[in-house]
C-alpha positions as CSV (number, residue, x, y, z in Angstrom):
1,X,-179.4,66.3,21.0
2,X,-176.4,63.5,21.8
3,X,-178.0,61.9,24.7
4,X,-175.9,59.1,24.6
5,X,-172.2,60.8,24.3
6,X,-170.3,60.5,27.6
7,X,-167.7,63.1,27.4
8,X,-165.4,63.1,24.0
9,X,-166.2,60.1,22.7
10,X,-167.8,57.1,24.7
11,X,-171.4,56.3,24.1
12,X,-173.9,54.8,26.7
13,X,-175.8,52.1,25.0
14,X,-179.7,52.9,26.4
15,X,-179.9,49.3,26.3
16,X,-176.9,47.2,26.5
17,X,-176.5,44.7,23.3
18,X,-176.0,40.9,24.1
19,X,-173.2,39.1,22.5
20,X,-175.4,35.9,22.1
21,X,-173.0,33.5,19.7
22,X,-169.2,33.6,19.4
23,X,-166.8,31.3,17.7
24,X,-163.3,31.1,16.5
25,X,-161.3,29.2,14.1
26,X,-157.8,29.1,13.7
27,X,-155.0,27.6,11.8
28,X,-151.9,24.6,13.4
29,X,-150.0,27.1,14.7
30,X,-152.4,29.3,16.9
31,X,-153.6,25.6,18.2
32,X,-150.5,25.0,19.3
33,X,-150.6,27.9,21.7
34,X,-151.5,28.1,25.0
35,X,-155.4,28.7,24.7
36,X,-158.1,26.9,23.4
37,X,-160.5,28.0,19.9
38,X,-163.8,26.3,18.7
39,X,-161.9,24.8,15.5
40,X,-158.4,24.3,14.9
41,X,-157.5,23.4,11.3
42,X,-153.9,20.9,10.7
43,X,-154.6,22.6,6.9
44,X,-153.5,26.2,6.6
45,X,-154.9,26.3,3.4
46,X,-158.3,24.7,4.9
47,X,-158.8,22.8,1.3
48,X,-158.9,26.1,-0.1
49,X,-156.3,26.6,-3.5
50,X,-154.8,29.8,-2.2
51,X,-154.6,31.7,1.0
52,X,-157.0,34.4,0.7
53,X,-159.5,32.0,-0.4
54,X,-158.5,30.2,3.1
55,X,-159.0,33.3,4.9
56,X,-162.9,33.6,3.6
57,X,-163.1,30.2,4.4
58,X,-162.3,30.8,8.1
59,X,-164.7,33.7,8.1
60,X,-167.4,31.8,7.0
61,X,-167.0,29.0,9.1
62,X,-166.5,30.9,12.2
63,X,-169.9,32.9,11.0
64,X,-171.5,29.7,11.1
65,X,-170.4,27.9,14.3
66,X,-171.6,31.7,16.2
67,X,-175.0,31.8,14.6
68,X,-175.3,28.0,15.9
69,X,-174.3,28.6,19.0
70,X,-176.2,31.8,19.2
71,X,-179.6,29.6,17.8
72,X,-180.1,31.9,15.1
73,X,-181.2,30.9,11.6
74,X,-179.7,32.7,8.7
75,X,-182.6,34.8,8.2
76,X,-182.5,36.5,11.7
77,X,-178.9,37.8,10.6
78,X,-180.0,41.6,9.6
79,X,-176.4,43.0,9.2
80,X,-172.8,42.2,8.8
81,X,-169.7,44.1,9.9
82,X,-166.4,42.1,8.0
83,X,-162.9,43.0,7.8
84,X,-159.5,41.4,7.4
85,X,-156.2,42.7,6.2
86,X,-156.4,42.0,2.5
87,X,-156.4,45.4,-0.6
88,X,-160.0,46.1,-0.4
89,X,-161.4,43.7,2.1
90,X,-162.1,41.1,-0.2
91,X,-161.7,38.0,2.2
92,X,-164.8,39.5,4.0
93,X,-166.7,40.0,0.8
94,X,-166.1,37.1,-0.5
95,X,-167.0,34.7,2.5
96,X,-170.5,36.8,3.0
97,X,-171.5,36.0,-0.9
98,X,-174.6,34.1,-0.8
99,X,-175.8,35.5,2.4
100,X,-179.1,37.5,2.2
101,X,-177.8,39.9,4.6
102,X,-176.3,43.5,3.8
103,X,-172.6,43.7,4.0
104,X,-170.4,46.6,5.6
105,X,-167.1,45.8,4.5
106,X,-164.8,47.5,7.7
107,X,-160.5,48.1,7.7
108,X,-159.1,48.8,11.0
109,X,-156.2,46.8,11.0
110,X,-156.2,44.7,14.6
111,X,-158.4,47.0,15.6
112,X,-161.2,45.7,13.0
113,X,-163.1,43.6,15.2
114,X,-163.7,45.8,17.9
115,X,-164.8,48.6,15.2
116,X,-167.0,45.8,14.0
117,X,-168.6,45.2,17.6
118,X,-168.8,48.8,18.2
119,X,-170.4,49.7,15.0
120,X,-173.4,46.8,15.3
121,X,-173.7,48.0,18.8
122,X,-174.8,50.9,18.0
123,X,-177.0,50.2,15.3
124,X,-179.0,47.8,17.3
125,X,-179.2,50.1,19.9
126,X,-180.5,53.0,17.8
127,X,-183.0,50.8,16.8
128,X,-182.2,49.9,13.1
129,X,-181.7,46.1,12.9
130,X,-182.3,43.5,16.2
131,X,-179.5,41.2,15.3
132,X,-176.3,41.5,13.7
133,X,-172.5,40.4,13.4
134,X,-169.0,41.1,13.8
135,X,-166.4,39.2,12.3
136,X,-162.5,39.7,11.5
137,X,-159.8,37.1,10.4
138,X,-156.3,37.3,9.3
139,X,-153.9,34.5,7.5
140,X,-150.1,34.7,7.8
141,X,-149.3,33.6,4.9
142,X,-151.9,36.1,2.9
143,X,-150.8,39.2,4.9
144,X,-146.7,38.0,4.5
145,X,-147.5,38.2,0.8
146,X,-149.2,41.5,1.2
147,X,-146.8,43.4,3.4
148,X,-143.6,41.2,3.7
149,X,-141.9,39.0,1.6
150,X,-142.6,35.9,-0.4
151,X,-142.6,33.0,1.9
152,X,-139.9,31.5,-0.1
153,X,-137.9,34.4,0.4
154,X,-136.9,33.1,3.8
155,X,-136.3,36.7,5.6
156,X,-135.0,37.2,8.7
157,X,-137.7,38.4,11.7
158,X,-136.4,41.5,14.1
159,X,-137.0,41.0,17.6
160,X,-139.7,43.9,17.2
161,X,-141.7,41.5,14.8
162,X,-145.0,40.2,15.5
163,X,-146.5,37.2,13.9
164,X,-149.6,37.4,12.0
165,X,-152.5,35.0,13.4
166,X,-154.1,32.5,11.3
167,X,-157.5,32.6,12.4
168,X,-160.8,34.2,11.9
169,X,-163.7,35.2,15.3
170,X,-167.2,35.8,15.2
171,X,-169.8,37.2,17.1
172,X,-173.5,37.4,16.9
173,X,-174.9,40.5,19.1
174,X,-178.9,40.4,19.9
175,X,-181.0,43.0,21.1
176,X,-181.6,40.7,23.9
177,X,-181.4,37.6,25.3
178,X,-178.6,36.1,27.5
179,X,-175.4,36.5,27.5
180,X,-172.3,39.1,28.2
181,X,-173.5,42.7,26.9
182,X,-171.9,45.4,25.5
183,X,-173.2,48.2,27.7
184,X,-170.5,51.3,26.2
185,X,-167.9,52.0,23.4
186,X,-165.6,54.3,23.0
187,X,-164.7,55.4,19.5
188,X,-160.7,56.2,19.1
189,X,-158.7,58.9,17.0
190,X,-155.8,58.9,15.0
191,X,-152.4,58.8,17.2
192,X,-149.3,59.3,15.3
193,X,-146.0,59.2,17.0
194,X,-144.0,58.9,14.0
195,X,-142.9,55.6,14.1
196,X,-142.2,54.0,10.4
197,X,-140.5,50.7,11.0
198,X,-143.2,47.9,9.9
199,X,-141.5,45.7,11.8
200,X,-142.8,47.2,14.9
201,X,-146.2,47.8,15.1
202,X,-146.7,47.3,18.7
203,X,-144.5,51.1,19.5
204,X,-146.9,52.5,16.6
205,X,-150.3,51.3,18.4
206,X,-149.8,51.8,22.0
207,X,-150.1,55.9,22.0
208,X,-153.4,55.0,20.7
209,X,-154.5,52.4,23.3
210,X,-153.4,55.0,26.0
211,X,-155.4,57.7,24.4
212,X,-158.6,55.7,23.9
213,X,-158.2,54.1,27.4
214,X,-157.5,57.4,28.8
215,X,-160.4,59.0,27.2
216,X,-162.8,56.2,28.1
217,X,-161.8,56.5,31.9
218,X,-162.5,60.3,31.8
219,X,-165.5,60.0,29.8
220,X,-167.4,57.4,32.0
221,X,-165.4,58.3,35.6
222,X,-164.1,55.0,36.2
223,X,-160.4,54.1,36.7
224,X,-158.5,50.8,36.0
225,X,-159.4,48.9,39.3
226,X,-163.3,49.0,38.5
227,X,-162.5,46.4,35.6
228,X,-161.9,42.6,35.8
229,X,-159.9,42.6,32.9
230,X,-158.8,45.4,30.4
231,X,-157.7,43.3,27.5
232,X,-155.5,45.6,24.3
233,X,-155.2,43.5,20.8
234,X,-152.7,43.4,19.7
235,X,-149.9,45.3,20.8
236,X,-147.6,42.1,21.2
237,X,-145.1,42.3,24.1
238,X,-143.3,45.7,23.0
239,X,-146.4,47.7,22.8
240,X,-148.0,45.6,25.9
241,X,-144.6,47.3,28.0
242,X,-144.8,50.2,26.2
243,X,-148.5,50.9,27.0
244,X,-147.5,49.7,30.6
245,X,-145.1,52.4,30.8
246,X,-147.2,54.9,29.1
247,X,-149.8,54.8,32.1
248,X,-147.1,54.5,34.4
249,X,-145.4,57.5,33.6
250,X,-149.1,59.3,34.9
251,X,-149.2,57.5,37.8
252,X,-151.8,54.8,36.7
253,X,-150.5,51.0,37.9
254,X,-152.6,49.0,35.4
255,X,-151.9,46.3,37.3
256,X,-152.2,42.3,36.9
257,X,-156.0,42.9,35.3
258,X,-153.8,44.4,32.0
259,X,-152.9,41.6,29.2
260,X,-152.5,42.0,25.1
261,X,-154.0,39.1,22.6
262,X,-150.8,39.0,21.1
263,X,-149.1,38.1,24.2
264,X,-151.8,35.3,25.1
265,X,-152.0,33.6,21.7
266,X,-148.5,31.9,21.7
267,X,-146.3,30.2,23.8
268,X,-143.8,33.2,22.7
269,X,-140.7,30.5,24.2
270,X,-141.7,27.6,22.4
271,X,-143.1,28.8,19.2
272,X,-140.5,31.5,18.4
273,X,-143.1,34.1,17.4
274,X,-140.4,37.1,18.4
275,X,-143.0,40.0,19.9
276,X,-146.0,37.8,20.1
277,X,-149.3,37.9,17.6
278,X,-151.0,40.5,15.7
279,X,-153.5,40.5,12.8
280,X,-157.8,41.2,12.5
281,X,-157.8,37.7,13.7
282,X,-155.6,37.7,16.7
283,X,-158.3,40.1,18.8
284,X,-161.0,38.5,17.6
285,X,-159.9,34.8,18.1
286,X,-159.4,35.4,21.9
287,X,-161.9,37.6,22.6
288,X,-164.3,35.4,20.7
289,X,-163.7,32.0,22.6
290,X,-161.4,32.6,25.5
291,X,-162.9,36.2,27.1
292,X,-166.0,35.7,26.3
293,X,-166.1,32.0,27.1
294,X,-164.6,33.1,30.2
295,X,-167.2,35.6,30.8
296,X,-169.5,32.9,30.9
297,X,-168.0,30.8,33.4
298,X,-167.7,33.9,35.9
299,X,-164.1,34.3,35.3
300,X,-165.0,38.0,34.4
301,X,-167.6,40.2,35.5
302,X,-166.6,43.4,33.7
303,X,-164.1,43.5,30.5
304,X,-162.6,46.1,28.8
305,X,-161.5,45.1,24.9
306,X,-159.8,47.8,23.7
307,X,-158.7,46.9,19.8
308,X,-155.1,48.3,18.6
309,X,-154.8,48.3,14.7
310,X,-151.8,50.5,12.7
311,X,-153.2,51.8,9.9
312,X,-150.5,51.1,7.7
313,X,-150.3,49.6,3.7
314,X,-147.7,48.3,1.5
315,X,-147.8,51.9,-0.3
316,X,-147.6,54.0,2.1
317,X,-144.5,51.8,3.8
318,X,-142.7,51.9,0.6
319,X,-143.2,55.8,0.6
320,X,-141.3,55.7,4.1
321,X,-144.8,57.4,5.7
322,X,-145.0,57.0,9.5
323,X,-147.6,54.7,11.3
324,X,-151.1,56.2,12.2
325,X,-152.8,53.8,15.2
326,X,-156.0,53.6,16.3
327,X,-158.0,52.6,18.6
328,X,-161.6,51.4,19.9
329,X,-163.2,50.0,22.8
330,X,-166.1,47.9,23.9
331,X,-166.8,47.8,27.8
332,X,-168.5,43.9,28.2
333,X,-170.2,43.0,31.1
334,X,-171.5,40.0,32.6
């Protein structure tokens, strides 16, 4: 019997799972922005030869800086939830070789790193492993190559476009101990509205973040007002209005406690990134140093990080296929 389920698909954690370590590292641009990260890198390439060896760099670096900050040794580490952007995952598996911990290798698009927190949730509240982690990371340059054009190529960017995030978050979750906890998840579905244009992602994902959000309010009761902040990444500005509207339309006001990743990551005047940010790393870079370091300092008592990824790849673009999105959700508390 699902003792847990709340509703269609929330889960109550029995005992809430403590995010005890979390770090972020990001590239020049990103510390440019507005908000502050653990490590900010003047390299791109991070002394790496090529970007996607760049992008396992970040991941294991941010890795590292959360298990320090968590004061866990390596050993401790039972599991590992990784994913990034790249065919088959292999920034993630590559930055966890050497570790003597097993490896699920994740793809959610943005929403990877709260699939990532929701999946070691669970599995240290079920009782299978005390201590695990969540990581996600993303590299412009590696995901232009991948989806886009060559760099070289010099394309022009619609006003729809979101940039990708250089940057890579961790987070080390305990079966106790102190710090903010994740006390539910909720667990998305596909939404497909049809939209096809790559160049705006943020239209594709927000049907998603209004169906999660809508069925984690039912599931648990609650309504927009009981949260500090309820936090989407990344729909960028379109999808952030779009979502906006979306609840609107119902008669929900989210209100001043609504913002989107992508729309807190850059100084969207100054740094001419068109729609704002998106990528695994956007999320999890702000989530992973500003939220939750914010959490810690009372800013926020009760977060909701709902993770927005468009399930998209170069194939299925080419093919002219519409855009699935998903969408899942941690509710953090402090």
């Amino acid at each position: 019997m699902a003792v847990k389920k709340l509703g269609n698909q929330s889960f109550l954690l029995s005992n809430p799972v403590t995010l005890a370590g979390f770090a972020s590292v990001v590239g020049k641009k990103e510390g440019e922005g507005p908000l502050e990260f653990d490590y900010v890198s003047s390299d791109d390439t991070f002394g790496e030869k090529s970007w996607e060896k760049a992008e396992s760099r970040m991941q294991r670096d941010a890795l590292d800086r959360a298990l320090a900050k968590a004061g866990c040794a390596e050993p401790e580490l039972e599991l590992i939830f990784a994913g990034d952007l790249i065919n088959q995952c292999i920034a993630s598996a590559f930055a966890v070789r050497g570790r003597n911990a097993p490896f699920l290798g994740l793809y959610g698009a943005c929403s990877t790193m709260a699939e990532g927190l929701s999946l070691a949730s669970l599995a240290i509240d079920g009782g299978f492993v005390d201590c695990a982690a969540a990581v996600s990371s993303s590299h412009f340059c590696s995901a232009e190559r991948q989806y886009r054009f060559p760099l070289e190529y010099g394309g022009q960017r619609t006003p729809t476009a979101q940039w990708t995030v250089t940057g890579a978050g961790a987070a080390i979750l305990k079966a106790c101990g102190d710090g903010p906890r994740i006390t539910k998840v909720c667990l998305g579905k596909i939404v497909d509205f049809g939209i096809n244009d790559a160049n705006n992602m943020g239209a594709a994902m927000a049907p998603a973040a209004h169906d999660t959000l809508k069925a984690f309010f039912a599931d648990t009761d609650t309504k927009p007002a009981d949260y500090d902040l309820i936090l989407t990444g990344d729909l960028g500005n379109v999808g952030k209005q779009l979502l906006v509207d979306l609840f609107a339309d119902e008669g929900t006001d989210l209100g001043a406690r609504y913002d989107d990743c992508g729309s807190m990551i850059y100084d969207g005047a100054r740094q001419d990134t068109h729609a704002g940010g998106s990528g695994c790393g956007c999320g999890s870079v702000v989530l992973c140093c500003h939220v939750l370091g914010g959490m810690r300092k009372r800013r926020w008592r009760r977060v909701l990080f709902a993770g927005t990824g468009a399930l998209m790849s170069p194939v299925s673009t080419q093919q002219g296929e519409s855009i699935p999105g998903i969408c899942h959700l941690v509710c953090i508390e402090y």
